[in-house]
C-alpha positions as CSV (number, residue, x, y, z in Angstrom):
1,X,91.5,71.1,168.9
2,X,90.7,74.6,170.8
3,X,92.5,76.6,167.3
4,X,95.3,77.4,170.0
5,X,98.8,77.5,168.5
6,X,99.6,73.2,168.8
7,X,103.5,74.1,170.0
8,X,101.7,76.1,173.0
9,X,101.2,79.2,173.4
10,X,104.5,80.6,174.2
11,X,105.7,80.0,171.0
12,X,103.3,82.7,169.2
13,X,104.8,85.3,167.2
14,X,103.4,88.3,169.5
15,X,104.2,86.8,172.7
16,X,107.9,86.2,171.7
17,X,108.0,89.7,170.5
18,X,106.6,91.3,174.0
19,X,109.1,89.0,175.5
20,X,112.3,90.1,173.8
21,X,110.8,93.5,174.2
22,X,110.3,93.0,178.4
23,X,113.8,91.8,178.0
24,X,112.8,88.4,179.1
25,X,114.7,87.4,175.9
26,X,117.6,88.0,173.7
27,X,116.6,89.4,169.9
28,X,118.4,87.1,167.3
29,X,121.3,88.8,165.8
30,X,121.3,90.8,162.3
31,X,123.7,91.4,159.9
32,X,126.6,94.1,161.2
33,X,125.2,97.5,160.0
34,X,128.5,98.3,158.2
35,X,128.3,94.6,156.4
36,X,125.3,95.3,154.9
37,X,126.2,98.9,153.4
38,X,129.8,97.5,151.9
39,X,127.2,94.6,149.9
40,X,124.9,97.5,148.7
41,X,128.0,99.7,147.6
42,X,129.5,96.7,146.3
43,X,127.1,95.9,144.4
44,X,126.3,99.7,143.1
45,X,130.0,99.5,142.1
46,X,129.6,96.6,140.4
47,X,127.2,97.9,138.1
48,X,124.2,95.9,139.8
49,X,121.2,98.2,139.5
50,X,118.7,95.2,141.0
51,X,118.7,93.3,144.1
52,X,116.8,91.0,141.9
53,X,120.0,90.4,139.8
54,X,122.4,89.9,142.9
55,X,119.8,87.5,144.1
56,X,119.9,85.9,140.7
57,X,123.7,86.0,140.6
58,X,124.0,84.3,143.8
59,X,120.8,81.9,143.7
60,X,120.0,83.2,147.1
61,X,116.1,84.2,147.7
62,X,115.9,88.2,146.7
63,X,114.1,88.4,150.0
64,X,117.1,87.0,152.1
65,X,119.3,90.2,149.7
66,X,116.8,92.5,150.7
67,X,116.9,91.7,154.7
68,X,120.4,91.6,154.2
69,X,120.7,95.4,152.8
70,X,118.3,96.4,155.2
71,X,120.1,95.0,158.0
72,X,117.1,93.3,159.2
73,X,119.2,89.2,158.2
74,X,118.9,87.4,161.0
75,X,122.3,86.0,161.9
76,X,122.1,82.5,161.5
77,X,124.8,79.9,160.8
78,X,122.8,79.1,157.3
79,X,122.7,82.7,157.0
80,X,126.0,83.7,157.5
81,X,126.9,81.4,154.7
82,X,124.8,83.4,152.3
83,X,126.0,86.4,153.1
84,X,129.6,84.8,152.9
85,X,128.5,83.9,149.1
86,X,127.6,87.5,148.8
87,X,130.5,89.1,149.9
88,X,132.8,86.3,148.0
89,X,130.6,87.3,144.8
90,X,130.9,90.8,145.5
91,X,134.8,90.5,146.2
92,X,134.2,92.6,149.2
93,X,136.8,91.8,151.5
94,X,137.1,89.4,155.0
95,X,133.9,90.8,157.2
96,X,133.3,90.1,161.0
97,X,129.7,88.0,161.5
């Protein structure tokens, strides 16, 4: 093997990010900007200090909670239904993904 990426080298981190930045590609969707500030209010106003705890709460990965408050979750349909247990946990009402 040359120590070249195996799937080719298109698929390498760096090139996919100069493409998306040349426009030659379409950046993944993130969580809504206002969906991730009603889950970190919620969750203030529910009397969770921790992401850590929500992530516990939920059985969801604290980093997933973490990209998800940051808005930085990449919108996928696995990911949507995470952020659907989030909001269902939270009782945060319907939200648009």
């Amino acid at each position: 093997l040359s120590g070249k990426n195996s799937q080719g080298p298109d698929l390498n981190a760096a090139a996919v990010e100069r493409k998306i930045d040349n426009g030659e590609l379409a950046a993944p969707p993130t969580i809504p900007k206002d969906v991730a500030q009603r889950i970190i209010d919620a969750r203030r106003e529910k009397g969770i200090k921790k992401q850590k705890d929500l992530a516990t709460a939920v059985c969801i990965p604290l980093t997933d909670i973490n990209q998800m408050e940051n808005g930085k979750f990449v919108m996928t349909p696995q990911n949507k239904q995470k952020v659907r247990k989030v909001t269902n946990y939270l009782k945060i009402g319907a939200v648009n993904l």
